[in-house]
C-alpha atoms as an extended CHARMM CRD file, in Angstrom:
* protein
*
       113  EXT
         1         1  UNK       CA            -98.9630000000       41.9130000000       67.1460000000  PROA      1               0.0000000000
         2         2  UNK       CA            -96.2160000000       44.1010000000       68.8560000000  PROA      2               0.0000000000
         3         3  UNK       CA            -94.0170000000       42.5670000000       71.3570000000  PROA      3               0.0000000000
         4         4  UNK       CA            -93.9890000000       43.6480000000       74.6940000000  PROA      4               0.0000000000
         5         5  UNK       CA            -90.8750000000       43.8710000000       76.7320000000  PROA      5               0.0000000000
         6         6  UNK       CA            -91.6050000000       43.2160000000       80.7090000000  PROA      6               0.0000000000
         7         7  UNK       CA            -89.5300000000       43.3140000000       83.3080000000  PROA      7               0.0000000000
         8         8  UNK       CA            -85.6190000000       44.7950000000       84.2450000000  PROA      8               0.0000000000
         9         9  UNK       CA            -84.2400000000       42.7570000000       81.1390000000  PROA      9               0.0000000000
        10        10  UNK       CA            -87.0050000000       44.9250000000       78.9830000000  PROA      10              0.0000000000
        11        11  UNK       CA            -85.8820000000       48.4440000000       79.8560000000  PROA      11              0.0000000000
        12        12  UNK       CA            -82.3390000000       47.4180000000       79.3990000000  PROA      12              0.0000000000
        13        13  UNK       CA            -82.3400000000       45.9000000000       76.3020000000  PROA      13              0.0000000000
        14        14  UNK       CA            -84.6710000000       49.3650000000       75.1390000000  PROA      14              0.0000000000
        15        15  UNK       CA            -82.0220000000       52.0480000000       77.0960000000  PROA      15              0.0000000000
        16        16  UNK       CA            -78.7880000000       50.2130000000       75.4500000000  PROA      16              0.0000000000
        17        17  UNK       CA            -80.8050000000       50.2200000000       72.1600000000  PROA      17              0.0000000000
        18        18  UNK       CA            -81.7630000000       54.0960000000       72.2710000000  PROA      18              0.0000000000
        19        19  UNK       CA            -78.6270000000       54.7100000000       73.4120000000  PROA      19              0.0000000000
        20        20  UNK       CA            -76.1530000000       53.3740000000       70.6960000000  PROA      20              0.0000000000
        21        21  UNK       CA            -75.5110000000       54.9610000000       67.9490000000  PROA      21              0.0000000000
        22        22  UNK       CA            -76.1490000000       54.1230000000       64.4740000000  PROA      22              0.0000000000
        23        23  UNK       CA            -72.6480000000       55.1670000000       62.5490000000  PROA      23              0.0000000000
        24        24  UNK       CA            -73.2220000000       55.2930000000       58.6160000000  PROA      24              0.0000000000
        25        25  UNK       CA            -70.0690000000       54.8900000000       56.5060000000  PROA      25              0.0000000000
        26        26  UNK       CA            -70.6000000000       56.2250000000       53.1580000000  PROA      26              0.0000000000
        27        27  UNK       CA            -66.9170000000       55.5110000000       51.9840000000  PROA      27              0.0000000000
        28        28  UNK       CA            -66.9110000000       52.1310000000       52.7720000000  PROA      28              0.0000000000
        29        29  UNK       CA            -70.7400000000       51.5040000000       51.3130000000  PROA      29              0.0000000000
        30        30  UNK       CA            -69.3990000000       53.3630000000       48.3200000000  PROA      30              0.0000000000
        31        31  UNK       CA            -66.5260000000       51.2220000000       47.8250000000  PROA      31              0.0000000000
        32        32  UNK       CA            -68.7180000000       48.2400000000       48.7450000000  PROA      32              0.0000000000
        33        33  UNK       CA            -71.0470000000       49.1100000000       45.8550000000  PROA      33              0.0000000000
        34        34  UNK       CA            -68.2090000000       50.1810000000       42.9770000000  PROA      34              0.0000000000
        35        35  UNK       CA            -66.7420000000       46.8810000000       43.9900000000  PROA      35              0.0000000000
        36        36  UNK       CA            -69.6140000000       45.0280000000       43.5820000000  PROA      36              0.0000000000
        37        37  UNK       CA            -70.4790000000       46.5500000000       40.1660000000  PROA      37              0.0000000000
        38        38  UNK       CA            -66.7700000000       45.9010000000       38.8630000000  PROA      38              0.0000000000
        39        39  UNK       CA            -66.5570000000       42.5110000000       39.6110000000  PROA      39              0.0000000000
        40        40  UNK       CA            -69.8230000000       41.5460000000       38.7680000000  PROA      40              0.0000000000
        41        41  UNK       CA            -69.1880000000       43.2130000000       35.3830000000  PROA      41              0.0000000000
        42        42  UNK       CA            -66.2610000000       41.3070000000       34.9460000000  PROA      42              0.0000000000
        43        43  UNK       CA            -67.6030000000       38.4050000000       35.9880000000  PROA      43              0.0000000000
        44        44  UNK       CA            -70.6070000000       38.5390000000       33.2130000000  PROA      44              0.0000000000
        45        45  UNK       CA            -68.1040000000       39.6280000000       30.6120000000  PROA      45              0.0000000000
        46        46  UNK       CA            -65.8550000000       36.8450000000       31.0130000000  PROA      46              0.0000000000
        47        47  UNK       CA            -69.0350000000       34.2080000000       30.9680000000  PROA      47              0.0000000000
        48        48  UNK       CA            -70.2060000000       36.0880000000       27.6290000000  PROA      48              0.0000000000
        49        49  UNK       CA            -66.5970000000       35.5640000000       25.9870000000  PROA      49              0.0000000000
        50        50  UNK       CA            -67.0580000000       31.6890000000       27.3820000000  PROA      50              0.0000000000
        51        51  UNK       CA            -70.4550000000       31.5200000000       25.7970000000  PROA      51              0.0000000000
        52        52  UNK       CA            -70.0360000000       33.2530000000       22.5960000000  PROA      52              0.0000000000
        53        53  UNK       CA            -66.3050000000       31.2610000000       21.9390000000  PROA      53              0.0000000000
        54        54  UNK       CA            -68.3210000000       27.7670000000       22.9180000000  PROA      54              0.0000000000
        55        55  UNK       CA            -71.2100000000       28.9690000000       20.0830000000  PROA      55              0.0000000000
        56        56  UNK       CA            -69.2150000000       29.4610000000       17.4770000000  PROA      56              0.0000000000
        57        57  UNK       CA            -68.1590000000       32.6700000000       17.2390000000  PROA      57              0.0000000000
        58        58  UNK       CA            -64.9050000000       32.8580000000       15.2770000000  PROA      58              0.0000000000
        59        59  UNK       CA            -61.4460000000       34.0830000000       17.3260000000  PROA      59              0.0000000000
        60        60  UNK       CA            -61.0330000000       37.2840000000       14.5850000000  PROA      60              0.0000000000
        61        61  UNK       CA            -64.3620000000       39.0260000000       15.9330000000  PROA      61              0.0000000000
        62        62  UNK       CA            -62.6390000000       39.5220000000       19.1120000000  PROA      62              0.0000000000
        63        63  UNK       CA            -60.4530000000       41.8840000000       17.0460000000  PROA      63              0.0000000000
        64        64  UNK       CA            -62.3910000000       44.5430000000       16.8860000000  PROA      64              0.0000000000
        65        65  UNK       CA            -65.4090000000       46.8810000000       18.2070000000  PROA      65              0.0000000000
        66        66  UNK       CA            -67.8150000000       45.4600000000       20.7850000000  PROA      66              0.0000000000
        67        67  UNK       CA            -66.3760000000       42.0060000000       21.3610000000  PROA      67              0.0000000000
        68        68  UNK       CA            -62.8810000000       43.8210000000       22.1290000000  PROA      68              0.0000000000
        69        69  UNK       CA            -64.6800000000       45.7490000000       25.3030000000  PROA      69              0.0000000000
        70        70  UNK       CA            -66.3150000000       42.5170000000       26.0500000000  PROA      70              0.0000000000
        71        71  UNK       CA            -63.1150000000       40.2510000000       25.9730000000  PROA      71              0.0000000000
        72        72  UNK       CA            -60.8820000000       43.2780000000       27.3860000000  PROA      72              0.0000000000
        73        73  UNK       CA            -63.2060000000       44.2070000000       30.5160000000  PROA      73              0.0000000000
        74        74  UNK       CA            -62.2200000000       40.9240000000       32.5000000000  PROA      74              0.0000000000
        75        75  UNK       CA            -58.5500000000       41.6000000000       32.1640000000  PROA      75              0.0000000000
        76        76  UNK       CA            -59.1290000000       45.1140000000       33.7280000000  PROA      76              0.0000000000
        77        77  UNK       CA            -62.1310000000       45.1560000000       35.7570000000  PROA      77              0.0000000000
        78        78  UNK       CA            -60.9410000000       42.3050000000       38.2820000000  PROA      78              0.0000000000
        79        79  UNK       CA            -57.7410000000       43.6720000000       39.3730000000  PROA      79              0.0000000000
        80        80  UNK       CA            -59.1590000000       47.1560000000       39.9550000000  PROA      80              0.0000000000
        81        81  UNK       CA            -61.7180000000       45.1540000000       41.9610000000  PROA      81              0.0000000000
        82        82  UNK       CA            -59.3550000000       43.2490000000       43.8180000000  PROA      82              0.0000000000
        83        83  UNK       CA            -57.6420000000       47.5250000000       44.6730000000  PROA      83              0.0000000000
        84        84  UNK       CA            -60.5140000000       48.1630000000       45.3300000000  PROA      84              0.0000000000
        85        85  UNK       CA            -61.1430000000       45.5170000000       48.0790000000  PROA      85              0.0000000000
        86        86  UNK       CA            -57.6900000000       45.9900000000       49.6710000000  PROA      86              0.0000000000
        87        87  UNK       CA            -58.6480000000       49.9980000000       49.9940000000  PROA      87              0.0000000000
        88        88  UNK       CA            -61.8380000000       48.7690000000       51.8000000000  PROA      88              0.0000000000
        89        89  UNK       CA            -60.1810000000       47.6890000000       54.0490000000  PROA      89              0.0000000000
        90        90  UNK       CA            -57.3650000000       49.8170000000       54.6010000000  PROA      90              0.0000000000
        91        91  UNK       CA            -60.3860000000       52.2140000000       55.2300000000  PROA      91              0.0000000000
        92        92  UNK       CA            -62.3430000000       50.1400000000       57.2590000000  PROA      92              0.0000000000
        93        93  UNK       CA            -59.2550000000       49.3630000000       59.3020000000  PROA      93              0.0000000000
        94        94  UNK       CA            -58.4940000000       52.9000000000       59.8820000000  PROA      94              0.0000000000
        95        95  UNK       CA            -62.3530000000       53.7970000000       61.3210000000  PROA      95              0.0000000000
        96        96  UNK       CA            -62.3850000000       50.8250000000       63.6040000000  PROA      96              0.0000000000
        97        97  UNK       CA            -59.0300000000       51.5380000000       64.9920000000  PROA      97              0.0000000000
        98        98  UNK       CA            -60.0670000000       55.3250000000       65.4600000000  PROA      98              0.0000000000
        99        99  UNK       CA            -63.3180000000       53.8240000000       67.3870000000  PROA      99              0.0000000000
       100       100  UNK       CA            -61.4940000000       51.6190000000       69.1830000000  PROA      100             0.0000000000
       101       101  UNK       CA            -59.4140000000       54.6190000000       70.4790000000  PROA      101             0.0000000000
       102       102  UNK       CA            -62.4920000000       56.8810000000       71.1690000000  PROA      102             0.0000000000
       103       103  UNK       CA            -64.0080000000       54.2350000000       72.8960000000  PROA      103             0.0000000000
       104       104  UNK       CA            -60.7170000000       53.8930000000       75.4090000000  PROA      104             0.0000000000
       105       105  UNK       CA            -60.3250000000       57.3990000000       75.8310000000  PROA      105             0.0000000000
       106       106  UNK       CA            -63.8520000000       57.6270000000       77.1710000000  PROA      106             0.0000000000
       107       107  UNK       CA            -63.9660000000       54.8720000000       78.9750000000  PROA      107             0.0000000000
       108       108  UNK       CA            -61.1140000000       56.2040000000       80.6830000000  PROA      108             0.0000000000
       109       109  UNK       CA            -62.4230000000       59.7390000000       81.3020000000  PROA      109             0.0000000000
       110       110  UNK       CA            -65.3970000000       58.0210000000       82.9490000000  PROA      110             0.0000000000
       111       111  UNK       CA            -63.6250000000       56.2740000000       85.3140000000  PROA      111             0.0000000000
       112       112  UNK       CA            -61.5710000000       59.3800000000       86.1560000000  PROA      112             0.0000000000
       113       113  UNK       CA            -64.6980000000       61.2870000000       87.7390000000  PROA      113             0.0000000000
């Protein structure tokens, strides 16, 4: 069953919601999603290491081949993560502050007229 808006309160909350704009950042959801997929990575590598060292898996297959990835990924994968979370927000930073400034100037060209 829809929901009906009556009344002044209605139309408002329907004009403000027409009216504002619906920004989509595809830097920042990019970097949201690569940083996601690094650290989770990272995160199941390092439990794999945990769980294959705690079954019995011998410290000289870790020398070599897949297990070297495996153990290695951890040691890289979370400090490019943690870049990679400092450049979201250096960029997310920037775009509010460039809002934020938009936003002024207009507000003070409309009181101007």
């Amino acid at each position: 069953m829809p929901v009906r808006l009556r009344g002044v309160g209605g139309r408002i909350l329907v004009t403000v919601a027409k009216e504002t704009p619906v920004n989509i950042h595809r830097n920042e959801r990019v970097l949201a999603f690569m940083i996601a997929g690094i650290v989770g990575l990272s995160i199941v590598a390092f439990l794999t290491v945990i769980i294959a060292t705690a079954s019995g898996l011998p410290g000289n297959q870790f020398q070599g081949g897949f297990w070297q990835a495996v153990a290695l990924l951890p040691g890289v994968g979370l400090p490019v993560g943690f870049l990679l979370i400092i450049a979201l927000l250096v960029v997310s930073g920037r775009r509010r502050s460039r809002e934020a400034a938009a936003a002024v100037s207009r507000s003070t060209s409309t009181t101007k007229k």
